[in-house]
C-alpha positions in Angstrom: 39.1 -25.8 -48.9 36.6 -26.4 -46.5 33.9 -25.4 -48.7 34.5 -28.1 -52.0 35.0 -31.0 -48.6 31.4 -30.1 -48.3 30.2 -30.1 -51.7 32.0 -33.5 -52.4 30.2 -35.2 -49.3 26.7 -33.4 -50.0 26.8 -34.8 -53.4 28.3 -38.4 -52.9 25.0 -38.7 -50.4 22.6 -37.4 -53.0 24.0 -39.9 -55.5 23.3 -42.8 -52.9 20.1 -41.7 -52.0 19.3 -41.4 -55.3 20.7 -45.0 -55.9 19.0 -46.2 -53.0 16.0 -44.9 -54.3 16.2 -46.6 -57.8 16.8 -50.2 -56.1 13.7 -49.7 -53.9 11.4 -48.3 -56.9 12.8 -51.2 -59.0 10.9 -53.5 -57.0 7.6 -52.5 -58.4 9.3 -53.6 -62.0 9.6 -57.0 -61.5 6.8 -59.2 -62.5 4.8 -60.7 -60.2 3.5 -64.0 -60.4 0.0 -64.0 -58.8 -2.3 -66.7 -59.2 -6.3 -66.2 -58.8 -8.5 -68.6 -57.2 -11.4 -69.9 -58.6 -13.1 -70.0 -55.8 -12.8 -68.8 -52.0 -11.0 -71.9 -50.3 -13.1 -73.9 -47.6 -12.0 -73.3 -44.1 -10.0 -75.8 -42.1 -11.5 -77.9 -39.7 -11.5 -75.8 -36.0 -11.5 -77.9 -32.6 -14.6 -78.1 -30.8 -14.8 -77.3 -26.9 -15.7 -78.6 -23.8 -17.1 -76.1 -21.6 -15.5 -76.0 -18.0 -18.3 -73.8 -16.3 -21.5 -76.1 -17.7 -19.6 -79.8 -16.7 -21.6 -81.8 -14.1 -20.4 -82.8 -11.6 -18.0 -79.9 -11.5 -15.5 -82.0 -9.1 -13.1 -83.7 -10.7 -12.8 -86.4 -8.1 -15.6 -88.2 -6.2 -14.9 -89.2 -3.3 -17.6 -91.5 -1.9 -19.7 -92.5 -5.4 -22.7 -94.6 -3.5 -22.2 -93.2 0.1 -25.3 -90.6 -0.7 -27.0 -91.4 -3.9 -27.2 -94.5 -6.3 -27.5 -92.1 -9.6 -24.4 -89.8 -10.8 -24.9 -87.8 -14.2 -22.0 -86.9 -16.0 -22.5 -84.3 -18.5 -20.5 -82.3 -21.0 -21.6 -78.8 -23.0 -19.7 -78.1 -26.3 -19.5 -75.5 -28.4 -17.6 -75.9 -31.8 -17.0 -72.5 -34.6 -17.6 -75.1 -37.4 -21.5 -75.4 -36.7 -21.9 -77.8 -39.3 -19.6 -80.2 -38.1 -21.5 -83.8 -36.3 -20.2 -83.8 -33.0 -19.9 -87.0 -31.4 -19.5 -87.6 -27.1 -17.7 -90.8 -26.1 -18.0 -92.1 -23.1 -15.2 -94.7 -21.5 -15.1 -96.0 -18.2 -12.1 -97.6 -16.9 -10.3 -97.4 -20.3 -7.6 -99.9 -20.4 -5.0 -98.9 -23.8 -3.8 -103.0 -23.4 -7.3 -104.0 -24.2 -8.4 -101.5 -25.9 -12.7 -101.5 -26.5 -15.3 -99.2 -27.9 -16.5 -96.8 -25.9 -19.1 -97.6 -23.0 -21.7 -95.3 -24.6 -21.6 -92.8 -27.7 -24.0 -89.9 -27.7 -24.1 -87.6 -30.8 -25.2 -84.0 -30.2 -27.6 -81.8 -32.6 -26.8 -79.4 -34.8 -28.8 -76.1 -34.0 -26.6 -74.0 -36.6 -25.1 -72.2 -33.5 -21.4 -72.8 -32.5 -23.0 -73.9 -29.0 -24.8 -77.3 -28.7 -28.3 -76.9 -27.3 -27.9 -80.6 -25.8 -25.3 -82.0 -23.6 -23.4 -85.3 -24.1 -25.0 -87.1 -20.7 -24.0 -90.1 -18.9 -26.0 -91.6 -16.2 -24.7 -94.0 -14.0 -26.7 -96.4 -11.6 -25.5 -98.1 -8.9 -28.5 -99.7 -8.7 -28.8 -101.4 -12.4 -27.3 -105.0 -13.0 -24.2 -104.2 -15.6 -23.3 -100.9 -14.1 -19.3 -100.3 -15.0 -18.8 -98.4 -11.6 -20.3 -101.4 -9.2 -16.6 -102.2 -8.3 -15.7 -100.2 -4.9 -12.6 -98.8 -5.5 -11.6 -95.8 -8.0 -12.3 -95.7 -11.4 -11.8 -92.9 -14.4 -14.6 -92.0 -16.5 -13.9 -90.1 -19.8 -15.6 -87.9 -22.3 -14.3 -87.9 -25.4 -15.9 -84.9 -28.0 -14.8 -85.2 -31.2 -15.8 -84.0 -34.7 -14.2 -86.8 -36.7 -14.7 -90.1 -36.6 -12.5 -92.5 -33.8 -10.5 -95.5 -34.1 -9.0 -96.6 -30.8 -9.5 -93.3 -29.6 -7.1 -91.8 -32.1 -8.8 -89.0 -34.8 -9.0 -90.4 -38.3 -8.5 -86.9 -40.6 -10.6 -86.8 -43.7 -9.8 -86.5 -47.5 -11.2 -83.0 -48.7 -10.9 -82.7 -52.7 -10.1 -79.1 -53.3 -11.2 -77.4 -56.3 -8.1 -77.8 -58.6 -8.4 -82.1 -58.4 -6.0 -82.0 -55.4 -6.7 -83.2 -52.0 -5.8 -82.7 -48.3 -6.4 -84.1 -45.5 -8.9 -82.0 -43.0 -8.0 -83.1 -39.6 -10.1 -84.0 -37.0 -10.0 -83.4 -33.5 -10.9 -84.9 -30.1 -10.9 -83.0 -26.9 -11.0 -84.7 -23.5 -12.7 -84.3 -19.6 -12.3 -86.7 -17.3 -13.1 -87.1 -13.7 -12.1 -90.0 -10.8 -14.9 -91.6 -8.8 -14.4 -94.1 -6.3 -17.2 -96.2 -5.5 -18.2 -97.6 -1.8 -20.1 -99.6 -0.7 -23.5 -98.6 0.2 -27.5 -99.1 -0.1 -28.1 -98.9 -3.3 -28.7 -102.7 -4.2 
């Protein structure tokens, strides 16, 4: 008796392994739909970087702006994967979103095929020159804005990219931000 319990259990598991092995080899029977591209696809806009380590002044917050000196250089050093991408620094001062304006200055960095700029986006502020944004004692927030696509009111505007079967996408842009607090006192410097 014990021996036909046996046999009946060894061979209702070989008959669902052996069914479990016909729905998993049935797989490879049904079609598959592949499509082949053309082409190999471009590659989606990356975000370009601001590199902490190589930022001047590397203090965030200046304390005393015109205390010591009458010249402060800002500087930023990007690096960005997509090397042929224009890479554009803007620099704000005192930003105010309620009245919104361009930015103080805009400095565009070269392309030297290498995901690292050679150049830096520079700012140089002098509290000695006539229409100097940071001539007001009191704090004020300077900004670098490094973006790869172009800006309206600070916001990216993406850019149509017609891919090779007539359809297009949009290929976003991006904008990366450093900013640093300087309070200006009074001092020599005029």
């Amino acid at each position: 008796m014990m021996e036909a319990t046996t046999r009946r259990y060894s061979w209702r598991r070989e008959l669902w392994l052996l069914m479990a092995a016909g729905c998993a080899a049935s797989g490879c029977l049904i079609p598959q739909d592949d499509t082949l591209l053309d082409s190999v696809p471009e590659f989606m806009n990356r975000p370009p970087r601001i590199i902490d380590s190589l930022v001047a002044p590397q203090q965030r917050f200046i304390p005393d702006f015109g205390a010591d000196g009458c010249d402060l250089a800002f500087e930023v050093a990007v690096e960005d994967p997509d090397v042929d991408d224009r890479i554009v620094v803007h620099w704000y001062v005192d930003y105010n979103p309620q009245d919104p304006r361009g930015p103080y200055r805009q400095y565009e960095l070269a392309s030297t095929r290498e995901p690292r700029r050679s150049d830096r986006g520079t700012l140089l502020i002098s509290l000695a020159s006539a229409n100097n944004p940071l001539s007001t004692p009191g704090p004020h927030l300077v900004e670098a804005l490094v973006s790869d696509a172009e800006l309206v009111d600070r916001v990216v505007r993406p850019r149509p990219v017609q891919l090779p079967d007539g359809t297009t996408i949009d290929n976003p842009g991006f904008v990366v931000t450093y900013s640093w607090v300087v309070n200006t006192v009074q001092g020599d410097c005029r």
